[in-house]
N, C-alpha and C positions, 0 to 999 in steps of 0.2 A: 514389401513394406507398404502398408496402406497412406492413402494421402492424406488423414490425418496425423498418422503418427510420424510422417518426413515432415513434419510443421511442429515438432516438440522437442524444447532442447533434450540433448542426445549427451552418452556418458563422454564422448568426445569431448562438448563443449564444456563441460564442467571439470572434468579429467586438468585440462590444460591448465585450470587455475592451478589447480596442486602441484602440477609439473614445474608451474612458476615460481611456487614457492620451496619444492625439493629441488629444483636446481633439475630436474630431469628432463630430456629433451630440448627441444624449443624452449628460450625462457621469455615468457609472457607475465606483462605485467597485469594485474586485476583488473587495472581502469580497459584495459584492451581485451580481454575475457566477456567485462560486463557489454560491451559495443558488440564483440558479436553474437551474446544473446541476445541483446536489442533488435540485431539485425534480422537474426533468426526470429523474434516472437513479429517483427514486420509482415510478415508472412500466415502466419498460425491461422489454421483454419483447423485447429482440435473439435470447434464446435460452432455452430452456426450465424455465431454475432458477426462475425465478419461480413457479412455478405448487406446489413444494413449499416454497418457501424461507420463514421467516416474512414478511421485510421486505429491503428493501434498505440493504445496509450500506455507507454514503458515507464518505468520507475524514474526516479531523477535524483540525482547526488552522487555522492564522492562514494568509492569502499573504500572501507575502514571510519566511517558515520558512525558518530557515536549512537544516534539515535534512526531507529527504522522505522517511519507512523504506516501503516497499512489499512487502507480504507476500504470501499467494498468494491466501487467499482470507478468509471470518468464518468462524467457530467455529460451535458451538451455543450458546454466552453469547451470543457477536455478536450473533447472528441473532435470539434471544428479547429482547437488551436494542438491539437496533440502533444500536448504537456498534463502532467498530474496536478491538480490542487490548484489550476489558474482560473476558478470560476468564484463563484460569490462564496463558496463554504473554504475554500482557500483562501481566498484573502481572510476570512474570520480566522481562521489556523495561521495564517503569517502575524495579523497582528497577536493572537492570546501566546504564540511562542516568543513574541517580542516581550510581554509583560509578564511572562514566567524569568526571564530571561536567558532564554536557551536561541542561542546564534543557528539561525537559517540555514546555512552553510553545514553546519554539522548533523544534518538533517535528509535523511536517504526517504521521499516519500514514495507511493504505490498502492497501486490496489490489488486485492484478489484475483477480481478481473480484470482483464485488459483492452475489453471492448466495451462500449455504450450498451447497454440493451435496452429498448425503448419502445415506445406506442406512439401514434399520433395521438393527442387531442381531440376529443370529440368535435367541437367547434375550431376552426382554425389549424394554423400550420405545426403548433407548439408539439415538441417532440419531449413525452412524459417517461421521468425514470420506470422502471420496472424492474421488482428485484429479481437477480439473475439464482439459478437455482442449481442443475446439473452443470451451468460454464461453470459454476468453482471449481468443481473438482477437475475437467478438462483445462483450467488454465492453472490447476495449482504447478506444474511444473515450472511453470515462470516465476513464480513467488518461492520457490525451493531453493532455483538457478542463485536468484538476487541475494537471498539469506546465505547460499553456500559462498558467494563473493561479498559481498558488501563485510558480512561480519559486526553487525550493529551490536554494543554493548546494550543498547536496551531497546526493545520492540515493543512498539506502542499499537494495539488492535482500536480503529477509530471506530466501533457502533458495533452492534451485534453479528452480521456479517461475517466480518473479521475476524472474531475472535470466536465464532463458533466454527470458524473454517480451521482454523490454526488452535486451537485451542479444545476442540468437542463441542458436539451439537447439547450439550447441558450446563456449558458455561451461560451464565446470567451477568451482563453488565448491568441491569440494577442492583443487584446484590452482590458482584462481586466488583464495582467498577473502583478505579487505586489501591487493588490490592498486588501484591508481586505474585506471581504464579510462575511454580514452579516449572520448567520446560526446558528438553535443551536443545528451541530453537535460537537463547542468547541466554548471556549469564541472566538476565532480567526481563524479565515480562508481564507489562501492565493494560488494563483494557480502561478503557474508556469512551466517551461517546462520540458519536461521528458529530462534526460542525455544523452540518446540514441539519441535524434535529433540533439545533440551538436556534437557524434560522426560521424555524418552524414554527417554533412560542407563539401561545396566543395572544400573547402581546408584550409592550417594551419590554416593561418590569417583570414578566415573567423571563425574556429573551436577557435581561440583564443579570438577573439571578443565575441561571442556567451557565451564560458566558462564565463568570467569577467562579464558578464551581469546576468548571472547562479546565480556567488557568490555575486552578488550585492544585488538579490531578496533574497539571506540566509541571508545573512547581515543585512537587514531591517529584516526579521522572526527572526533573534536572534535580534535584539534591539526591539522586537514588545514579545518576551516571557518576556524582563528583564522588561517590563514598566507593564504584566499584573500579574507577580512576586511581 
């Protein structure tokens, strides 16, 4: 076995969920399935982020989440505090799911990838996104793992990333962004835009517009959870 592929969950790890839930074997429950993919993607060297990335940035939430938002990749917050979604484009997504009203808690997030991938700055120390291109496909097993356990009634793709990773490299979230697409990665599945591109606005009133159109697409995903409920 090569050393990238001892760093990618294995049918073992995924096998157990099911065993947990036929009563076969060992019975393990999902929340102790998802910990040790966790512990297992700690590790993952499928592909070369690891070696500048701080840390591996794993999913976060309960299985059985009504809702799974999947992003593209961690930030620089991410990556120094190793949690998903704790940087400035996360708190913009904690507060527009407050004012959809969809409870945080019920809420599984993650990205495609699971490392930082980055540059320095030409000036100074500032370490700039870079969008990650062949890690998707080497870290899709970890995003399969989470979907086989979690079991989210609706998957939210945040920005094009996401949802050309999971969905086909000819999906358009301009053209297709709050519509349900059909897939059966969950009964329901809706694309829309990453938070980061809202922070991006060339200014308030455009950043505010953009926001309101954010929480609109949450607002239709929480009345599209309560109708499959």
């Amino acid at each position: 076995m090569s050393s990238r592929s001892a760093h990618r969950p294995n049918a073992r790890v995924i096998s157990s969920e099911k065993h947990s839930r036929s009563g076969v074997g060992r019975r393990r429950t999902p929340s102790a399935v998802l910990s040790e993919i966790r512990r297992a993607a700690a590790v993952c060297k499928a592909c070369d982020l690891w070696k500048n990335a701080t840390q591996t940035v794993f999913g976060e939430g309960k299985p059985g989440a009504v809702y799974m938002m999947v992003g593209e990749q961690p930030g620089d917050s991410e990556d120094r505090k190793g949690h998903p979604f704790v940087g400035p484009a996360g708190r913009l997504l904690d507060g527009a799911l407050a004012e959809a009203g969809i409870d945080r808690k019920d809420v599984y997030v993650t990205n495609v990838v699971k490392h930082f991938k980055w540059s320095l700055a030409e000036r100074g120390k500032k370490r700039i996104h870079k969008k990650p291109r062949s890690e998707i496909e080497a870290c899709r097993p970890w995003l399969d793992a989470e979907l086989e356990v979690v079991k989210p009634k609706i998957l939210v793709c945040l920005g094009a990333s996401a949802a050309q990773s999971l969905l086909g490299k000819d999906f358009r979230v301009s053209r297709q962004r709050g519509q349900v697409v059909g897939s059966d990665l969950a009964p329901a599945v809706v694309a829309t835009v990453h938070p980061s591109s809202i922070l991006r606005a060339r200014d308030e009133a455009s950043r505010e517009e953009q926001l309101q159109d954010f929480v609109q697409d949450l607002k239709f995903v929480a009345k599209l959870a309560k109708a499959i409920q």
